[in-house]
C-alpha positions in Angstrom: 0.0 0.0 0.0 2.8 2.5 0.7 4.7 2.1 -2.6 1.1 2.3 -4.7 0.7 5.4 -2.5 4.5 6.8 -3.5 3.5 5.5 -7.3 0.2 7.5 -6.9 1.6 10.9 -6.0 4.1 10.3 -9.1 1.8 9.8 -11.5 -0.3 12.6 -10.6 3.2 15.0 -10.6 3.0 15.5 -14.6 -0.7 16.0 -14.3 -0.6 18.4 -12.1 2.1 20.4 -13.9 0.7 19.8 -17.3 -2.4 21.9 -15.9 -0.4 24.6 -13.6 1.3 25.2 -17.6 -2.0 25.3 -19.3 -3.4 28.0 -17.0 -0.1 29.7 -17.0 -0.1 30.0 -20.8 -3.7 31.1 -20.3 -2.9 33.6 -18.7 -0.2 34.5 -20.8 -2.4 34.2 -23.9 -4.4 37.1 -22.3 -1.2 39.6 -22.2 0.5 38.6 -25.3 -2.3 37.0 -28.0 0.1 37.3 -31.1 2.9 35.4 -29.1 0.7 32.6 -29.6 -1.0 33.2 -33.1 2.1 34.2 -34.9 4.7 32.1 -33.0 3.6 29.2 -30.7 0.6 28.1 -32.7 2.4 27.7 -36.0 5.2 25.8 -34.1 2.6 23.5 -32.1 0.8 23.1 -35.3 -2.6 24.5 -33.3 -5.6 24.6 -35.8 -7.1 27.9 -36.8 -10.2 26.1 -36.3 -9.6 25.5 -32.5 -10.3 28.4 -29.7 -7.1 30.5 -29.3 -7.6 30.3 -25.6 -7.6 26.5 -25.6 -4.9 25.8 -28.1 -2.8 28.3 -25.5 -4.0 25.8 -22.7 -2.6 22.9 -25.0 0.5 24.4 -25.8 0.8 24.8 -21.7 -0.2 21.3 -20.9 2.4 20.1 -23.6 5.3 22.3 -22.2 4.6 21.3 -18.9 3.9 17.9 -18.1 7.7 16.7 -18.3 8.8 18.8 -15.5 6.1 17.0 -13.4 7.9 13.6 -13.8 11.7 14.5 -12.3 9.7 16.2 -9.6 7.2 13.5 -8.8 10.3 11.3 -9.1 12.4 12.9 -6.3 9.9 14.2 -3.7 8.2 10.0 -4.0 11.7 8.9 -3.3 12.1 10.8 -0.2 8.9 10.3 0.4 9.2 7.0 0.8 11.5 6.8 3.8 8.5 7.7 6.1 7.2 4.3 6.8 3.8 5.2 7.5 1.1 5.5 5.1 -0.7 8.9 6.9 3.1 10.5 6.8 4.0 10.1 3.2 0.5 11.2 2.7 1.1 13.9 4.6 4.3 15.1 3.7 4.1 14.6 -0.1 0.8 16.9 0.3 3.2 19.3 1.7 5.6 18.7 -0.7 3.9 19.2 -3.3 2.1 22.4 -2.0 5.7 24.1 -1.3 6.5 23.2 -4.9 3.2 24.7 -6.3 3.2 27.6 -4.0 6.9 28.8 -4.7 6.4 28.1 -9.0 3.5 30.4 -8.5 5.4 32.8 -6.7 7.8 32.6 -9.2 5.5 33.0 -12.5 3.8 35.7 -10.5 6.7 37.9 -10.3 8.0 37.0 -13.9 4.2 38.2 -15.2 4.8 41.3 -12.9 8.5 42.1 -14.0 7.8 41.2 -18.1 4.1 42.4 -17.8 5.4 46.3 -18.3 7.9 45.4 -21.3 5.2 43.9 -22.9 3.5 47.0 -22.7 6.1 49.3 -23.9 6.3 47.2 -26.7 6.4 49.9 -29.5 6.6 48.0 -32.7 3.5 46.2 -32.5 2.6 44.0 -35.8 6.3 44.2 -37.0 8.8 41.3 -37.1 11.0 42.9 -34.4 8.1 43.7 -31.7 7.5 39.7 -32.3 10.8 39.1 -31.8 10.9 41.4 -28.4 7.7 39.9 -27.1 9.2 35.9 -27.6 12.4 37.3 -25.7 9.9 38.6 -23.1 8.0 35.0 -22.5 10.9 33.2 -22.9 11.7 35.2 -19.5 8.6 35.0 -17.7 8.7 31.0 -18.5 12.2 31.2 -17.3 11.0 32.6 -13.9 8.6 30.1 -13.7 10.8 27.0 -14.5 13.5 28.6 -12.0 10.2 28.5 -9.4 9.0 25.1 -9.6 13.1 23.7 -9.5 13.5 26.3 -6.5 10.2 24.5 -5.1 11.2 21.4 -5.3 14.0 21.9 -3.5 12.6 23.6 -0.8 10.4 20.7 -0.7 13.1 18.4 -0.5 14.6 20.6 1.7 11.8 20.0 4.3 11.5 16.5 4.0 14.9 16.0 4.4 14.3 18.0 7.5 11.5 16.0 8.6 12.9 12.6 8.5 15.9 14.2 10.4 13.9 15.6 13.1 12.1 12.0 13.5 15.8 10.6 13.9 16.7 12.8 16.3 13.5 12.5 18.3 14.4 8.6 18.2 17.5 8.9 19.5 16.9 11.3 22.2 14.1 8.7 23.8 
């Protein structure tokens, strides 16, 4: 039951970060519309047909997903050196909030920061205020990336912490 448990909160990693990217690039879609319809939708091969909105979401979802499996990956392995079931419920919970929590932090602050150069974009509809806005996402995604690594670490971090304190509690008795 513990390892289906551990193999549970894997599996759901990538899902969970496939959909943190598709609202991200939602939101992104909202600032920056001809990022998507004259750069990201060509390249993702995103009908004309299709929503803009919700080929942004796939385009997310399809970025996305990947960094869920390294992350589900390492905070399952640590997670399974709690040997009860409530803990590693517990603590991947945790784990996986402080991961969530810090990538939003992140992407917030990248929106905020890039959000203004977006605006002072002054060549809108030539090549080169294309080109500037692309340089500008591939920044906020940066910041966003950087948050959910930073996240998992801090996660990590705490785990690490936890299992240590248990030890020490152990040995002190």
């Amino acid at each position: 039951m513990h390892f289906a448990l551990i193999l549970f909160f894997i599996v759901i990693a990538p899902v969970i970060s496939g959909c943190f990217g598709a609202i991200y690039d939602m939101i992104v879609f909202t600032l920056a519309p001809e990022f998507f319809t004259e750069y990201r939708f060509p390249q993702y091969e995103i009908s004309g047909k299709m929503t803009p909105i919700v080929g942004a979401a796939i385009i997310g979802f399809s970025k996305s997903w990947g960094l869920g499996i390294p992350i589900g990956i390492i905070l399952g392995a640590l997670a399974y050196m709690h040997r009860s079931i409530q803990k590693t419920y517990t603590y991947m919970i945790i784990s996986y909030l402080i991961a969530i929590v810090t990538a939003i932090a992140f992407a917030t602050i990248g929106l905020v920061l890039m959000k203004g150069q977006l605006s002072e974009n002054i060549f809108i509809g030539t090549d080169k205020a294309l080109q500037r806005t692309v340089e500008i996402i591939v920044n906020m995604n940066n910041f966003t990336q950087a948050g959910a690594l930073i996240g998992t670490a801090m996660a990590c971090a705490w785990q690490l912490y936890m299992i240590l304190k248990k030890k020490e509690r152990i040995q002190n008795v």
